[in-house]
C-alpha positions as CSV (number, residue, x, y, z in Angstrom):
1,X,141.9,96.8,120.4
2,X,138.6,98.4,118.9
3,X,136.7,100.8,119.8
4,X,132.9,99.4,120.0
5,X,130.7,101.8,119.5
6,X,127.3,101.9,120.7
7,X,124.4,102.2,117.9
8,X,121.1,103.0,118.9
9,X,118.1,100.8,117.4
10,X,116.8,101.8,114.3
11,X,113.3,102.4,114.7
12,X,110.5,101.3,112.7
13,X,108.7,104.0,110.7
14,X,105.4,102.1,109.3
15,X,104.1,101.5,113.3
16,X,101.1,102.7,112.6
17,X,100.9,99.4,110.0
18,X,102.4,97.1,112.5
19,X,99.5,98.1,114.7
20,X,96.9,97.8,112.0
21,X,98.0,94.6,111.1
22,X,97.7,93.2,114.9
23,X,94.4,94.8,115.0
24,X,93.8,92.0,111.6
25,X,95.2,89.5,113.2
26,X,92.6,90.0,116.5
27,X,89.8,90.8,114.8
28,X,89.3,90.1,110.7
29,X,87.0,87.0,110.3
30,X,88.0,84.0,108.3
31,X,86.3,84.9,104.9
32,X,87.1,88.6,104.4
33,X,88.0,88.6,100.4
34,X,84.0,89.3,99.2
35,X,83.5,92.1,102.0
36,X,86.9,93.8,101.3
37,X,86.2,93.4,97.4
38,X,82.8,94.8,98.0
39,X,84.2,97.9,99.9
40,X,86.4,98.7,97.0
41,X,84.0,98.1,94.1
42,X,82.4,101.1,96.3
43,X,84.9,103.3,95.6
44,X,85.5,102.0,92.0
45,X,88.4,100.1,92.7
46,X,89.2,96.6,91.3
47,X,91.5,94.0,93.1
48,X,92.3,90.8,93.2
49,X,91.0,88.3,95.9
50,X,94.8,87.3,95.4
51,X,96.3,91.2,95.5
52,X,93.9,91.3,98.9
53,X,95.0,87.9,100.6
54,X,98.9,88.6,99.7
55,X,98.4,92.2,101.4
56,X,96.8,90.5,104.5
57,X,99.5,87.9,104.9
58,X,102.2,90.7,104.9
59,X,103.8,88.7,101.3
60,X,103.9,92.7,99.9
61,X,106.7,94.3,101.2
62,X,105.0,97.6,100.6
63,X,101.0,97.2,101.1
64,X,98.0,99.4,99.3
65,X,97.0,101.6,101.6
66,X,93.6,101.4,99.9
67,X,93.2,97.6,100.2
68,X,94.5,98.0,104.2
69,X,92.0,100.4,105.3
70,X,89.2,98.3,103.7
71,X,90.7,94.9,105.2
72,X,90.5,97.3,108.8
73,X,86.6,98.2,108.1
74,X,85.9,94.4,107.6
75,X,87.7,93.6,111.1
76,X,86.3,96.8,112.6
77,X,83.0,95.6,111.2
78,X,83.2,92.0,112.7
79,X,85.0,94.2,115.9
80,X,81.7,95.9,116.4
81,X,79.2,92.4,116.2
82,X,81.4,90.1,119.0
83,X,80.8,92.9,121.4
84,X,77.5,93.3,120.7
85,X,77.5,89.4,121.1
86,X,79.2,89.5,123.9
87,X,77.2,91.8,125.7
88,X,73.8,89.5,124.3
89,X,75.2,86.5,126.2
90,X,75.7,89.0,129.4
91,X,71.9,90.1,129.3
């Protein structure tokens, strides 16, 4: 007979990405490409509408940390006007 030995989990170390993505997934409207691409043209970076809707859908396995904090502006962004329309249809 075997000895089974109990393994603990292996944890997750890019949480902090899981959570950003969920934070997308509630929150980053239907037509984000232009905003996102406008965001980095700020900061003089070029990328695809492609590059940006393959890091969204999670198709990189390793995603550009640039392109992730600007996709999380836009949904921050869009965050920030249903409260304030939420709190319109309150008044």
């Amino acid at each position: 007979m075997t000895n089974i030995i109990n393994q603990k989990p292996i944890k997750k170390m890019q949480s902090h990405i899981d959570k950003a993505y969920e934070f997308l997934d509630q929150f980053l409207p239907y037509e984000y490409v232009v905003e996102v691409e406008l965001i980095l043209q700020k900061k003089k970076i070029k990328v695809s509408g492609g590059t940006i809707r393959n890091i969204r859908t999670k198709r990189v396995p390793n995603p550009r940390i640039d392109v992730l904090n600007a996709l999380l502006l836009v949904a921050k962004k869009n965050q920030k006007q249903l409260l304030e329309l939420e709190s319109n249809l309150k008044k």
